[in-house]
LOMARDREN-10226 format. One record per residue: x, y, z of N, C-alpha, C in turn; residue in three letters. Coordinates in steps of 0.2 Angstrom, whole numbers, plus 2048, in hexadecimal, padded with zeros to 3 digits. Layout:
N
XYZXYZXYZALA;...
END
This chain:
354
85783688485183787F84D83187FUNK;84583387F84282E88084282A878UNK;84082487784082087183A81E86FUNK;83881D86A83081A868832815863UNK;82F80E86483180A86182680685FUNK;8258058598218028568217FC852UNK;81A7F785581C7F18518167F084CUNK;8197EB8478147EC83F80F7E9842UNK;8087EA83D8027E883D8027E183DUNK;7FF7E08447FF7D88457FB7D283DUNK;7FD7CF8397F97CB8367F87CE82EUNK;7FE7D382A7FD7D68258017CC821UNK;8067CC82580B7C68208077C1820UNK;8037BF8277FF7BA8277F97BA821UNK;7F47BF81E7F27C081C7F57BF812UNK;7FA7C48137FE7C08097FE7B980BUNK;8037B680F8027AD80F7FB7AB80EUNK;7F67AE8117EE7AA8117EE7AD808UNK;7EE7B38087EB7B18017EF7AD7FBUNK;7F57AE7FE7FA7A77F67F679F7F6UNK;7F479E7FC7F07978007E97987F9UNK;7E579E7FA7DE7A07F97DF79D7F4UNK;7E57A07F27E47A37E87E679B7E5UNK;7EB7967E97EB7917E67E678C7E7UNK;7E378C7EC7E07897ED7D978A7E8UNK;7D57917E57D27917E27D27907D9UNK;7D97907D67DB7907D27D778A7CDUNK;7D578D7C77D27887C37D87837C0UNK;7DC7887BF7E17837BB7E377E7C0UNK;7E477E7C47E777B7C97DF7757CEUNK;7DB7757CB7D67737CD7D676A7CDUNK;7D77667CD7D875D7CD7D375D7C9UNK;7D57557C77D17537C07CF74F7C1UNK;7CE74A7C97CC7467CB7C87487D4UNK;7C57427D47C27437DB7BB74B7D8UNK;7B67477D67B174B7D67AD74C7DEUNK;7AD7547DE7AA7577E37A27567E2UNK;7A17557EA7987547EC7967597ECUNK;78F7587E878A7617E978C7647EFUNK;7897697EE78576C7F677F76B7F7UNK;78176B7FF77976A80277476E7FDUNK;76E76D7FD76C7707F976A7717F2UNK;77176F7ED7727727E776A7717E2UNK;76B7747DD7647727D976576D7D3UNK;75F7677D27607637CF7637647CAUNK;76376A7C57687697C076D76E7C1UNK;77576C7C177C7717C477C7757BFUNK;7807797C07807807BA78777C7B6UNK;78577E7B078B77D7AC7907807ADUNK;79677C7A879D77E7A879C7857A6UNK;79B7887A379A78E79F7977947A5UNK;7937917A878F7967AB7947987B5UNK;7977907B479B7907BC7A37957B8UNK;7A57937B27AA7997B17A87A07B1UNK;7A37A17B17A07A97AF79F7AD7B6UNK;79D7A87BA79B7AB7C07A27AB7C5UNK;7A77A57C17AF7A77C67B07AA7C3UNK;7B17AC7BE7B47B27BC7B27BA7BDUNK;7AD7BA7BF7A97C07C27AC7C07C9UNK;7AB7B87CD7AE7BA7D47B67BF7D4UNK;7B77B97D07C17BC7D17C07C47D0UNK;7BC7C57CA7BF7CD7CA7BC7D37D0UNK;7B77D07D47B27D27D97BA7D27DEUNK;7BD7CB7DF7C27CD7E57C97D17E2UNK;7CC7CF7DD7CE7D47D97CE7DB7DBUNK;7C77DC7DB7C77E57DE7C87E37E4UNK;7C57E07E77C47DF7F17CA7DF7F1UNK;7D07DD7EB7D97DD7ED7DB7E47EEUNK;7DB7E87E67DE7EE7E57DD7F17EDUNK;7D57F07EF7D57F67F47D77F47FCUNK;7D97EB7FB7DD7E98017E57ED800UNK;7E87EF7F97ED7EF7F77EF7F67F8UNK;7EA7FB7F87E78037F97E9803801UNK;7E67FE8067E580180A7EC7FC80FUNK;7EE7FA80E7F47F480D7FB7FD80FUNK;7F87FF8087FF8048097FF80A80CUNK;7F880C80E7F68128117F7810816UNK;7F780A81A7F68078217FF808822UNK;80480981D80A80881F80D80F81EUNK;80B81381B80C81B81B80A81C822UNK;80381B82380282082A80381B832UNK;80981683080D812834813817836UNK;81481982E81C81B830819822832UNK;81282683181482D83281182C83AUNK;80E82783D80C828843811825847UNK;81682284681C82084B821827848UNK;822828842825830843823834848UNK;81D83684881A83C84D819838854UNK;81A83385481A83085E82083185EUNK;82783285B82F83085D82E83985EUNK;82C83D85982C84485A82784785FUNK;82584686481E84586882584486FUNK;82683D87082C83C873833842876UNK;83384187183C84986F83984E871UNK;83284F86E82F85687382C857879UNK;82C85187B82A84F884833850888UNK;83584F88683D84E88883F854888UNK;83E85988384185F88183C864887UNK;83786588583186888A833868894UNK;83786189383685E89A83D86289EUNK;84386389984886489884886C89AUNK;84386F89684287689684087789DUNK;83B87489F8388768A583C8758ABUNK;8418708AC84686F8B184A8758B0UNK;84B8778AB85187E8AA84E8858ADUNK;8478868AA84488B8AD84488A8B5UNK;8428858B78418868BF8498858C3UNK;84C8848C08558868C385688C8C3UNK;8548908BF8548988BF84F89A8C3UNK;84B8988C384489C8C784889C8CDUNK;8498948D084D8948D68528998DAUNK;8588988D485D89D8D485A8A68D8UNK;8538A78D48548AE8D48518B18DBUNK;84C8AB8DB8488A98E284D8AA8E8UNK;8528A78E88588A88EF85C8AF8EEUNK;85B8B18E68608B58EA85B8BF8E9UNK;8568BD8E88508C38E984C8C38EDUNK;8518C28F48498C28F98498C88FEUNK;84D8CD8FB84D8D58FE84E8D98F6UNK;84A8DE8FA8498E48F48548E78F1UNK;8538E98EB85B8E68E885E8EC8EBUNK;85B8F38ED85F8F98EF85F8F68F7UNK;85C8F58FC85D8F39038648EE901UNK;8638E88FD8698E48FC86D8E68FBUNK;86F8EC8F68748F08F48788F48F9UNK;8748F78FE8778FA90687A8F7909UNK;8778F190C87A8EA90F8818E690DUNK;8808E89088868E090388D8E4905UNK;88E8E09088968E490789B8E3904UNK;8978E08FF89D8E18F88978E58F0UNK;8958EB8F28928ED8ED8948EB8E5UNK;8998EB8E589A8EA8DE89A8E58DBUNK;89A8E18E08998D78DE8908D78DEUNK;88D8DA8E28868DA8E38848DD8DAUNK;8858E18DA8848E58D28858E08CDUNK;8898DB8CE88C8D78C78878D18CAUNK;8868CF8D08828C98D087A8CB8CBUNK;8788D08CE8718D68CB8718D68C2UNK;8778D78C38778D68BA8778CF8B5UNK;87A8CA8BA87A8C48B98738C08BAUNK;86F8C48BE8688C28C18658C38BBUNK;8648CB8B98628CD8B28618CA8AEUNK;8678C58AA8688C28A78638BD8A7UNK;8658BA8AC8618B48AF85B8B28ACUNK;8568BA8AF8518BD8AE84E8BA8A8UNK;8538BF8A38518BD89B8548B689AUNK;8578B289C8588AC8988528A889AUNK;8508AB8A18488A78A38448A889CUNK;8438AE89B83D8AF89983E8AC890UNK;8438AC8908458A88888428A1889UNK;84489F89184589689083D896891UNK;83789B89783189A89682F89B88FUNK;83189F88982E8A088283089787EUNK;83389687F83689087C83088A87FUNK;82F88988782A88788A825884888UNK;82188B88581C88D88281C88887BUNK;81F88C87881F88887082188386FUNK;82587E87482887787481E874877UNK;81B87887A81587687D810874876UNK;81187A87480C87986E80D877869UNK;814873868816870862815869863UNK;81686786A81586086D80E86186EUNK;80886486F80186286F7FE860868UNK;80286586380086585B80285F85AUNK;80885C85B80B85485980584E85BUNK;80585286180084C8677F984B862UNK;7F58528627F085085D7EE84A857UNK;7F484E8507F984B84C7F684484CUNK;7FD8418517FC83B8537F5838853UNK;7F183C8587EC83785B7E6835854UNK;7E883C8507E483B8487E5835842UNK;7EA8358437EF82F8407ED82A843UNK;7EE8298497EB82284B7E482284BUNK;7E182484A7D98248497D8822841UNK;7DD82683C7DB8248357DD81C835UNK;7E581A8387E58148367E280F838UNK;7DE81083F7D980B8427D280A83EUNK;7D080F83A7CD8118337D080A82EUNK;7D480C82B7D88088267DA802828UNK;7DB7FE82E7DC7F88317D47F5831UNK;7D07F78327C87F782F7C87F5828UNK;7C97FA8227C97F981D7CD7F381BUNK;7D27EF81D7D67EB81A7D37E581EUNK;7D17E48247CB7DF8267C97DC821UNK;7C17E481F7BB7E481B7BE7E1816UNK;7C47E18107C77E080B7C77D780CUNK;7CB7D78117CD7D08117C97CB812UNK;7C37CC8147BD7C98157BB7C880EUNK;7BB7CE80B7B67CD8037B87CA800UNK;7C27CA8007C67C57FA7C27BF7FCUNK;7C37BC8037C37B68057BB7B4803UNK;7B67B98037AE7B68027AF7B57FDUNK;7B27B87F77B17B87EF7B67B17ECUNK;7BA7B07F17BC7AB7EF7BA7A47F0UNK;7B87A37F97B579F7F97AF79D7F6UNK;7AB7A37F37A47A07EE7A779F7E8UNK;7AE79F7E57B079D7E07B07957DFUNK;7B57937E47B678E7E77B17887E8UNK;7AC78D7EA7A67887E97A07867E4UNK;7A178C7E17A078A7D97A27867D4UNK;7AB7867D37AC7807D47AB7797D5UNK;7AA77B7DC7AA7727DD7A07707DCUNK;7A07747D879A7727D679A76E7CFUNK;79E76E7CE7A27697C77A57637C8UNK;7A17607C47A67597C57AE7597C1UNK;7B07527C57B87557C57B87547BCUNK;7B67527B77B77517AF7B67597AEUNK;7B075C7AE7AF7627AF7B47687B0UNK;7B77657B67BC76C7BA7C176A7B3UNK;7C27667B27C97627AE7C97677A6UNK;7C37657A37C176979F7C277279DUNK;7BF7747A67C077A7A67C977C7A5UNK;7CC7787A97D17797AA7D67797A3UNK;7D577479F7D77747997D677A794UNK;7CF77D7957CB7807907D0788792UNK;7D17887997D479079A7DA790797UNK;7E178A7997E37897977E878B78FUNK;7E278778B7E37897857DF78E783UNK;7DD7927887DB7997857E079E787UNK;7E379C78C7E97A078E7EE7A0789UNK;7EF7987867F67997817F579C77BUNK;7EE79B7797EC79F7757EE7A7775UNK;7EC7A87797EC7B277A7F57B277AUNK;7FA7AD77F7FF7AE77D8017B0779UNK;7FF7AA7738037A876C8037B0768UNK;7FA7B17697F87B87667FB7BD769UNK;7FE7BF76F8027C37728097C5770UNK;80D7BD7708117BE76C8147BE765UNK;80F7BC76180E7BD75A80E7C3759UNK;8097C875C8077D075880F7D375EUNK;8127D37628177D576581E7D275FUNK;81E7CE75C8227CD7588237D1752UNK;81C7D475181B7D574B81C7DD74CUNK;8197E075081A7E775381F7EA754UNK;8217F07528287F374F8277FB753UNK;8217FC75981F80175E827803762UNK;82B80876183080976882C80A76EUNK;82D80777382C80977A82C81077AUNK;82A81278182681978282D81B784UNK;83081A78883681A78B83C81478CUNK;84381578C84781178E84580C796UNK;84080F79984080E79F83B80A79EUNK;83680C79A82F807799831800794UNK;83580279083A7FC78C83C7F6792UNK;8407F97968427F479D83D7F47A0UNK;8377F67A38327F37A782B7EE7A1UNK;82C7EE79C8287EA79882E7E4799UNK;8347E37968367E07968377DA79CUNK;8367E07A28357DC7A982E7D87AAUNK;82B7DB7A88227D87A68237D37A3UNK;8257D279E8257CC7988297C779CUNK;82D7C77A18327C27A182F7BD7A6UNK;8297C17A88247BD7AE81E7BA7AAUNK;81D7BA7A48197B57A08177AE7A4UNK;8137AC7A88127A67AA8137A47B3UNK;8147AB7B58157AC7BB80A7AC7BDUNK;80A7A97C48047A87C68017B07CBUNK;7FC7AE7C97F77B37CB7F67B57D4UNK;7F97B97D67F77B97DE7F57C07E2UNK;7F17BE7E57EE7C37EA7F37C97ECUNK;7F47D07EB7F87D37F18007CF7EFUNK;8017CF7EA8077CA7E880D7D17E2UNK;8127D37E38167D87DF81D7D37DFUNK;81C7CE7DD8247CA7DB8277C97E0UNK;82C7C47DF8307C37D682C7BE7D2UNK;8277B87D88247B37D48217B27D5UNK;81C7B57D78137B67D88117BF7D7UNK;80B7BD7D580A7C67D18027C77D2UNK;8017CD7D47FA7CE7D37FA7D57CEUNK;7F37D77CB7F47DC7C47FB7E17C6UNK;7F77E67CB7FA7EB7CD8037E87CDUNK;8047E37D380A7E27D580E7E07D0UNK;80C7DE7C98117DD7C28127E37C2UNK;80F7E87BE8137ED7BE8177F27C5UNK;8157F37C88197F47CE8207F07CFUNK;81F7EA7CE8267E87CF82A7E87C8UNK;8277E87C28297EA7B982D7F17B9UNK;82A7F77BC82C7FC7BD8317FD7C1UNK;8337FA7C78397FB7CB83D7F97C8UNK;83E7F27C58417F07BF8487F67BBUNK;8427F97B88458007B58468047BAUNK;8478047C18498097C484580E7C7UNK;83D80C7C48368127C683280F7CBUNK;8318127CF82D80D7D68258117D6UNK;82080C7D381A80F7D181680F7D7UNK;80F8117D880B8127DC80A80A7DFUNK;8088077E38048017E37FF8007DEUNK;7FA8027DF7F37FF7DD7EF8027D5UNK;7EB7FE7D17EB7FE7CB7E98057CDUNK;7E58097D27E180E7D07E78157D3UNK;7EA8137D57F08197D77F58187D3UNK;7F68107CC7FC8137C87F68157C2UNK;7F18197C27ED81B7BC7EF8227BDUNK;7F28257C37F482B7C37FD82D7C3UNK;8008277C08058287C280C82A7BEUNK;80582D7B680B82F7B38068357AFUNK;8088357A78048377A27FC8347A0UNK;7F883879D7F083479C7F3835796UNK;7F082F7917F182E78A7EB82B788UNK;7EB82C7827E682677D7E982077EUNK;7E381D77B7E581777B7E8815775UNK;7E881976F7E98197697F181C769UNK;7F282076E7F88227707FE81D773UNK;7FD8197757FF81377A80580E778UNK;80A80E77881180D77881380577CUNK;81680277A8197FD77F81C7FE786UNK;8197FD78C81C801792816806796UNK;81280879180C80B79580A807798UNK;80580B79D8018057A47FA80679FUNK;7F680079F7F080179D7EA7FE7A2UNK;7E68047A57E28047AA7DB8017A6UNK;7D87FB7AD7D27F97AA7CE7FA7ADUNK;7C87FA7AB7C07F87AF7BF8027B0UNK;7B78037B27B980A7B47BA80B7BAUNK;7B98077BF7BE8077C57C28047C7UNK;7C78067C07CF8047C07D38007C6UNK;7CE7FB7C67D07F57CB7D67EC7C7UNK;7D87F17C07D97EC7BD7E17EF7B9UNK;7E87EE7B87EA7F27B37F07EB7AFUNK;7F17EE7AA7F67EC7A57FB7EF7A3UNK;8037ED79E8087F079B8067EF794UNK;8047F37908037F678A80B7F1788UNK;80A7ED78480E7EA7818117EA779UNK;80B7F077480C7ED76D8087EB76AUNK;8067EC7658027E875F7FA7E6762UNK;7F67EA7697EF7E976C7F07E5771UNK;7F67E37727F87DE7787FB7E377DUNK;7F77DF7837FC7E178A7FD7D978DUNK;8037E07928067D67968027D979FUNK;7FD7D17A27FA7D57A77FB7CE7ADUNK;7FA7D17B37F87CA7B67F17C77B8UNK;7EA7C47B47E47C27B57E27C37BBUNK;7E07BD7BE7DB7BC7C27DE7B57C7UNK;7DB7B37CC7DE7AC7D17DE7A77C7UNK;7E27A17C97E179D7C77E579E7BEUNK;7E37A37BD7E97A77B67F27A87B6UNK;7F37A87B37FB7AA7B37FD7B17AEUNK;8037B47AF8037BD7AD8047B97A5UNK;8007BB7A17FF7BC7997FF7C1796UNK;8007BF78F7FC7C678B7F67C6788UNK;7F27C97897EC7CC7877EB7CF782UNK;7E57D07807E17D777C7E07DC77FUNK;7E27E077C7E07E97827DA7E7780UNK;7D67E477A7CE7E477B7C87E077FUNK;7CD7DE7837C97D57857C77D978DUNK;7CA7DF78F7C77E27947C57EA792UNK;7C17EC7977BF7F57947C37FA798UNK;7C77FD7937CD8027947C9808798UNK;7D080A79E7CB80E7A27D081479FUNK;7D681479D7DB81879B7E181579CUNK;7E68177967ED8177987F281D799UNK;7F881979D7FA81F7A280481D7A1UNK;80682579E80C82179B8118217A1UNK;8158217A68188217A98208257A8UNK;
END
């Protein structure tokens, strides 16, 4: 039997490495507090403030953020239609083999009948001097006859079964030469929106980066404190046992860093927190924030339980774990670590109970 063996998409692992490289390397927190950086060519005599250079990283990151989710979208579909287009070549294969198989067996019998039908059967019948052996050969031909004509009906349909695979196939590989496109385009945008981060930055003198780095900092432990003060305070049950164990799993990653296309155990991008929180408990969720928006019940947000997924932005490029007391536990953006939050500090697209 023939075998079809497929090999992965050359440069997807090489690509998670590059972006853990991107993400640290663009991180504020992580930014030195010494060795101030030279303008750029060009820059204008007055640099933009610390206020103004966080406002516009922060609009990058979420700019590549989505350019993730949708690397992370097509990341998965690129691996579905991996496995459905090396299924249908193995089955393409087995059908070439079978077909091949049939037609050797039909032409043994054509053969057969050919040598022994080359006189009309009542002249033979006169001739043969063992009439009655001749009648049982006849009968035996007959047969023949019909197992031909089963093994041509089989032919046929082995024919058309293997042309429809073939099709199939060549559809499949057209989509995901499509989708190997889109994960390029994707990977181009993270890398342009980070690099102009990066250079925004170094548009700061190193006292400045210092500053900034301090000021996120204690605005991160801030939102902690306040994450786990109203979670102390909050007496909400879980939506389920299951969502009890995957918040649980969420919370335990408090302080774990921010990365690209990253689902644990010690780097995390939004989505890939709860995807890997949920397995946790034993539930294996969609990838990406805008396919786990559909991946369970829609609820209010007034409805929202500890354990719910809470989708953000209206192109749910963004989500969270419904935590308690107006808190969720999420993982930010490059340069952040997975915290708890305000469900008010972004605009809720929906929450979705699982």
């Amino acid at each position: 039997m023939s075998t079809y063996s497929r090999s992965p998409l050359p440069g997807a692992r090489r690509f998670t490495r590059a972006l853990v490289f991107t993400a640290a390397a663009t991180t504020v927190l992580g930014m030195a507090a010494t060795g101030a950086a030279g303008a750029a060519p060009g820059a204008p005599a007055e640099p933009p403030t610390r206020k103004d250079v966080k406002a516009q990283v922060d609009q990058l990151y979420e700019e590549a953020e989505q350019a993730s989710e949708k690397f992370n979208a097509a990341l998965e579909e690129q691996r579905q239609l991996q496995s459905d287009t090396g299924s249908l070549q193995n089955q393409v294969a087995v059908g070439q083999d079978e077909l091949n198989r049939l037609r050797a067996g039909l032409g043994s019998v054509a053969a057969a009948q050919y040598r022994a039908g080359g006189i009309d059967p009542a002249v033979q019948l006169m001739l043969d001097s063992d009439p009655a052996g001749y009648l049982y050969r006849a009968r035996t031909l007959d047969q023949s006859a019909e197992r031909q004509n089963d093994t041509l009906r089989q032919v046929i349909d082995s024919q058309r079964r293997l042309d429809q695979r073939r099709a199939e196939t060549t559809a499949k590989l057209a989509e995901l030469e499509s989708v190997r496109r889109t994960l390029n385009e994707s990977k181009q945008e993270i890398r342009q929106r980070l690099t102009k981060a990066q250079r925004l930055l170094n548009t700061l003198g190193a006292g400045e980066r210092a500053r900034m780095a301090d000021d996120d900092a204690r605005d991160a432990a801030k939102r902690a404190a306040r994450g786990a003060e109203r979670l102390d305070l909050g007496n909400l049950p879980a939506a389920s046992s299951q969502a009890a164990a995957a918040l649980a799993a969420a919370s335990s990653k408090i302080g774990s860093p921010y990365v690209y296309g990253s689902t644990g155990p010690r780097t995390f991008d939004c989505s890939g927190l709860m995807y890997w929180a949920w397995r946790q408990a034993g539930v294996t969720l969609p990838r990406t924030s805008q396919q786990q928006a559909s991946a369970g019940q829609r609820i209010s947000l007034a409805e929202a339980r500890p354990g719910d997924l809470v989708i953000f932005y209206r192109d749910m490029h963004h989500v969270g774990m419904y935590a308690g007391g107006g808190v969720v536990v999420h993982a930010p953006y490059p340069g952040a670590r997975v915290r708890y939050e305000s469900v008010s500090a972004m605009p809720v697209s929906g929450v979705v109970r699982v």
